[in-house]
N, C-alpha and C positions, 0 to 999 in steps of 0.2 A: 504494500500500500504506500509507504514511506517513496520509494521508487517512481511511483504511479504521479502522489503526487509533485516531485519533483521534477521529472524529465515534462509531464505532460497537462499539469493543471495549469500552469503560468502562460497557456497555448489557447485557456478556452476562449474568450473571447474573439481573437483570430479563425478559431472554429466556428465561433454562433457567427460571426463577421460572414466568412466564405461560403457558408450551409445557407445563410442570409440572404446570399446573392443568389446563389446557383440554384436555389428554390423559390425562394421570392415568396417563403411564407414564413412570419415568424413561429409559428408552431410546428413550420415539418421543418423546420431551423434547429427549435429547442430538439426535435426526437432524433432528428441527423446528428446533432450533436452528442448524446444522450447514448445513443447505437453507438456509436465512434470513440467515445471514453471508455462501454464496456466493451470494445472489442480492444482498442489500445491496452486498457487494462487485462485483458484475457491474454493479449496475445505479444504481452509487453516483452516477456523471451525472447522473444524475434529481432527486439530492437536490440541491436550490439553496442553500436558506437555510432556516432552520428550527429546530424542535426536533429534534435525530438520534435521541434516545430515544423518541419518539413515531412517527418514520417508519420507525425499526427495527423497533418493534415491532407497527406496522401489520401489517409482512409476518411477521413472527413468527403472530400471529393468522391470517394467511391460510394461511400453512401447518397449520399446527393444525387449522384447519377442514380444509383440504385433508386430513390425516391422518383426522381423523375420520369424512370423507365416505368415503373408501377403507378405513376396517379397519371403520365403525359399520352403513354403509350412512345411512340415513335415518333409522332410530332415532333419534338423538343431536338432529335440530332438533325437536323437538317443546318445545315451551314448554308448564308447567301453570302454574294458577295459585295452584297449594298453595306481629341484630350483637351479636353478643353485647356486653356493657359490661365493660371491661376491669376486672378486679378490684384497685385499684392497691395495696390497702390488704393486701395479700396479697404483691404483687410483689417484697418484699425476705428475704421465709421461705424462707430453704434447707436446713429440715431435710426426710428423706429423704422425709418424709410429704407434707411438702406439692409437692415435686419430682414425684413419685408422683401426684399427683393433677393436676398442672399437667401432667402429659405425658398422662396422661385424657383431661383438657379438650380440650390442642392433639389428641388424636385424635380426639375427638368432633364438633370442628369444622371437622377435615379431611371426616371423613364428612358430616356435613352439608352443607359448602359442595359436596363432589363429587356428591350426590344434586340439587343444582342442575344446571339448564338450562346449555351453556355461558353463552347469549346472557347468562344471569345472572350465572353464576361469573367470567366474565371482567371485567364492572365490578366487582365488588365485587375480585376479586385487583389491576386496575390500582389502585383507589381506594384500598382498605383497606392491603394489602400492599405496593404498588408507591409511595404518594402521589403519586399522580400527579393533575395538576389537572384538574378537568371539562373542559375545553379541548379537553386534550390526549387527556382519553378518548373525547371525540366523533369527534377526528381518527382515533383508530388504528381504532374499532369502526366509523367511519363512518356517524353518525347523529348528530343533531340534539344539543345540548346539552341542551333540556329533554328531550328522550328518554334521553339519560344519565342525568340526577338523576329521572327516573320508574326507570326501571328500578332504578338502583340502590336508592329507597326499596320498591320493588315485593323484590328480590333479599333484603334485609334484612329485608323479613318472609319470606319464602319463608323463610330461612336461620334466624330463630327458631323458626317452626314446626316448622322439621325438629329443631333442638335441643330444642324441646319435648317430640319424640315418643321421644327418647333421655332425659329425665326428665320424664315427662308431670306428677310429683306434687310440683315446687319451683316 
Protein backbone atom coordinates (compact mmCIF):
# COMPACT_ATOMS: atom_id res chain seq x y z
CA UNK A 1 0.00 0.00 0.00
CA UNK A 2 2.90 2.24 1.23
CA UNK A 3 4.28 1.69 -2.60
CA UNK A 4 0.92 2.38 -4.07
CA UNK A 5 0.63 5.32 -2.48
CA UNK A 6 3.94 6.78 -3.22
CA UNK A 7 4.84 5.87 -6.83
CA UNK A 8 1.13 6.48 -7.98
CA UNK A 9 -1.30 8.74 -5.72
CA UNK A 10 0.74 12.03 -6.31
CA UNK A 11 -0.57 11.17 -10.21
CA UNK A 12 -4.32 11.29 -9.47
CA UNK A 13 -5.27 14.35 -10.51
CA UNK A 14 -3.36 14.14 -13.99
CA UNK A 15 -5.55 10.86 -14.05
CA UNK A 16 -9.01 12.45 -13.35
CA UNK A 17 -7.34 15.52 -15.76
CA UNK A 18 -6.74 12.94 -18.92
CA UNK A 19 -9.96 10.24 -18.01
CA UNK A 20 -11.54 14.03 -18.07
CA UNK A 21 -10.76 14.73 -21.41
CA UNK A 22 -10.77 11.47 -23.30
CA UNK A 23 -14.29 10.88 -21.94
CA UNK A 24 -15.69 14.09 -21.51
CA UNK A 25 -17.71 12.92 -18.43
CA UNK A 26 -16.80 13.66 -15.14
CA UNK A 27 -18.34 10.46 -13.63
CA UNK A 28 -16.96 7.98 -16.21
CA UNK A 29 -13.70 10.30 -15.34
CA UNK A 30 -14.18 9.45 -11.55
CA UNK A 31 -14.76 5.35 -12.50
CA UNK A 32 -11.69 5.46 -15.38
CA UNK A 33 -9.88 6.63 -12.68
CA UNK A 34 -11.10 4.43 -9.97
CA UNK A 35 -10.41 1.06 -12.55
CA UNK A 36 -6.93 2.54 -13.15
CA UNK A 37 -5.71 3.00 -9.37
CA UNK A 38 -7.17 -0.73 -8.74
CA UNK A 39 -5.54 -2.12 -11.53
CA UNK A 40 -2.17 0.01 -10.97
CA UNK A 41 -2.50 -1.04 -7.55
CA UNK A 42 -3.03 -4.90 -8.51
CA UNK A 43 -0.76 -4.93 -10.86
CA UNK A 44 1.94 -2.45 -9.22
CA UNK A 45 4.75 -5.64 -9.63
CA UNK A 46 4.83 -4.85 -13.08
CA UNK A 47 6.03 -1.51 -12.56
CA UNK A 48 10.05 -1.91 -12.03
CA UNK A 49 11.66 1.39 -12.47
CA UNK A 50 10.50 4.18 -14.33
CA UNK A 51 8.47 7.15 -14.67
CA UNK A 52 5.17 6.05 -12.27
CA UNK A 53 3.39 9.02 -13.87
CA UNK A 54 3.75 7.88 -17.23
CA UNK A 55 2.94 4.02 -16.57
CA UNK A 56 -0.03 5.22 -14.50
CA UNK A 57 -1.35 6.97 -16.93
CA UNK A 58 -0.64 4.56 -19.64
CA UNK A 59 -3.59 2.48 -18.07
CA UNK A 60 -5.56 5.50 -17.33
CA UNK A 61 -5.68 5.92 -21.35
CA UNK A 62 -6.41 2.36 -21.77
CA UNK A 63 -9.35 2.50 -19.69
CA UNK A 64 -10.68 5.57 -21.21
CA UNK A 65 -10.53 3.94 -24.45
CA UNK A 66 -11.94 0.96 -22.87
CA UNK A 67 -14.94 3.40 -21.61
CA UNK A 68 -15.28 4.78 -24.81
CA UNK A 69 -15.38 1.42 -26.90
CA UNK A 70 -18.37 0.20 -24.59
CA UNK A 71 -20.64 3.52 -24.18
CA UNK A 72 -19.32 5.06 -28.11
CA UNK A 73 -19.24 1.94 -29.98
CA UNK A 74 -16.95 2.74 -32.96
CA UNK A 75 -17.86 6.10 -33.57
CA UNK A 76 -15.27 7.66 -31.29
CA UNK A 77 -11.87 6.08 -33.51
CA UNK A 78 -12.47 7.74 -36.56
CA UNK A 79 -9.63 10.29 -37.08
CA UNK A 80 -10.55 13.43 -39.67
CA UNK A 81 -8.28 15.53 -40.92
CA UNK A 82 -10.16 18.81 -40.33
CA UNK A 83 -3.14 26.08 -29.97
CA UNK A 84 -4.34 28.71 -29.22
CA UNK A 85 -1.25 31.45 -28.19
CA UNK A 86 -1.75 32.30 -24.62
CA UNK A 87 -2.69 35.89 -24.31
CA UNK A 88 -0.11 36.86 -21.57
CA UNK A 89 -0.59 40.56 -21.89
CA UNK A 90 -4.18 40.04 -20.76
CA UNK A 91 -3.32 37.56 -17.82
CA UNK A 92 -3.10 39.99 -14.81
CA UNK A 93 -6.91 41.81 -15.76
CA UNK A 94 -9.27 41.00 -13.20
CA UNK A 95 -11.99 43.13 -13.75
CA UNK A 96 -15.30 41.36 -14.01
CA UNK A 97 -15.10 41.84 -17.94
CA UNK A 98 -12.21 40.47 -18.61
CA UNK A 99 -12.84 37.32 -16.13
CA UNK A 100 -16.13 37.02 -18.32
CA UNK A 101 -14.41 36.78 -21.21
CA UNK A 102 -11.53 34.48 -20.07
CA UNK A 103 -14.19 31.81 -18.97
CA UNK A 104 -15.49 32.27 -22.86
CA UNK A 105 -12.37 31.59 -24.06
CA UNK A 106 -11.43 28.45 -21.47
CA UNK A 107 -15.08 27.33 -22.82
CA UNK A 108 -14.50 27.64 -26.22
CA UNK A 109 -11.55 25.70 -26.04
CA UNK A 110 -12.87 23.15 -24.15
CA UNK A 111 -15.37 22.60 -27.20
CA UNK A 112 -12.86 22.78 -29.50
CA UNK A 113 -10.28 20.45 -28.01
CA UNK A 114 -13.57 17.93 -27.40
CA UNK A 115 -14.66 18.11 -31.09
CA UNK A 116 -11.03 16.59 -31.51
CA UNK A 117 -10.39 12.84 -32.28
CA UNK A 118 -9.38 11.28 -28.87
CA UNK A 119 -6.11 9.98 -30.75
CA UNK A 120 -5.74 13.82 -30.92
CA UNK A 121 -7.11 15.21 -27.74
CA UNK A 122 -5.04 13.08 -25.78
CA UNK A 123 -1.43 14.49 -26.83
CA UNK A 124 -2.31 17.75 -26.92
CA UNK A 125 -4.00 17.35 -22.91
CA UNK A 126 -0.71 15.11 -21.91
CA UNK A 127 1.48 17.84 -23.64
CA UNK A 128 -0.22 21.07 -23.33
CA UNK A 129 -2.20 20.59 -19.88
CA UNK A 130 -0.35 17.73 -18.27
CA UNK A 131 3.77 18.89 -19.49
CA UNK A 132 4.43 16.18 -19.85
CA UNK A 133 7.63 15.23 -22.10
CA UNK A 134 7.45 13.68 -25.79
CA UNK A 135 9.18 10.71 -24.05
CA UNK A 136 6.81 10.05 -21.82
CA UNK A 137 3.83 10.68 -24.20
CA UNK A 138 5.06 8.01 -26.66
CA UNK A 139 5.32 5.64 -23.79
CA UNK A 140 1.61 6.15 -22.27
CA UNK A 141 -0.05 6.52 -26.09
CA UNK A 142 2.28 3.87 -27.31
CA UNK A 143 3.75 5.13 -30.59
CA UNK A 144 6.64 6.24 -31.98
CA UNK A 145 8.15 9.70 -30.78
CA UNK A 146 8.10 11.20 -34.15
CA UNK A 147 4.56 10.08 -34.22
CA UNK A 148 4.00 12.13 -31.09
CA UNK A 149 5.27 15.45 -32.26
CA UNK A 150 3.34 14.73 -35.93
CA UNK A 151 0.35 14.27 -34.27
CA UNK A 152 0.42 16.73 -31.97
CA UNK A 153 1.42 19.46 -34.71
CA UNK A 154 -1.34 17.77 -36.88
CA UNK A 155 -3.86 18.17 -33.32
CA UNK A 156 -2.87 21.85 -33.18
CA UNK A 157 -4.09 22.76 -36.25
CA UNK A 158 -7.10 20.56 -36.06
CA UNK A 159 -7.61 22.60 -32.70
CA UNK A 160 -7.33 26.14 -34.47
CA UNK A 161 -9.47 25.23 -37.04
CA UNK A 162 -12.05 24.28 -34.86
CA UNK A 163 -11.50 27.76 -32.82
CA UNK A 164 -11.76 29.29 -36.06
CA UNK A 165 -15.19 28.12 -36.93
CA UNK A 166 -16.23 29.57 -33.31
CA UNK A 167 -14.99 33.18 -34.75
CA UNK A 168 -14.48 32.49 -38.27
CA UNK A 169 -14.05 36.67 -38.62
CA UNK A 170 -10.77 37.45 -36.19
Amino acid sequence: MKRFEALFAPHLDAAYNLARWLTDSESAAQDVVQESAFRAFKFQHRFVDGNAKAWFLTIVRNESYNWLKASMGARWVAIDEEWLEDDLALADVRTPESQIIRAQEAEQVRRALLALAPVFREVVVLKELEDMPYKDIAKIVNIPLGTVMSRLARARGMLKRELLKLHPYE
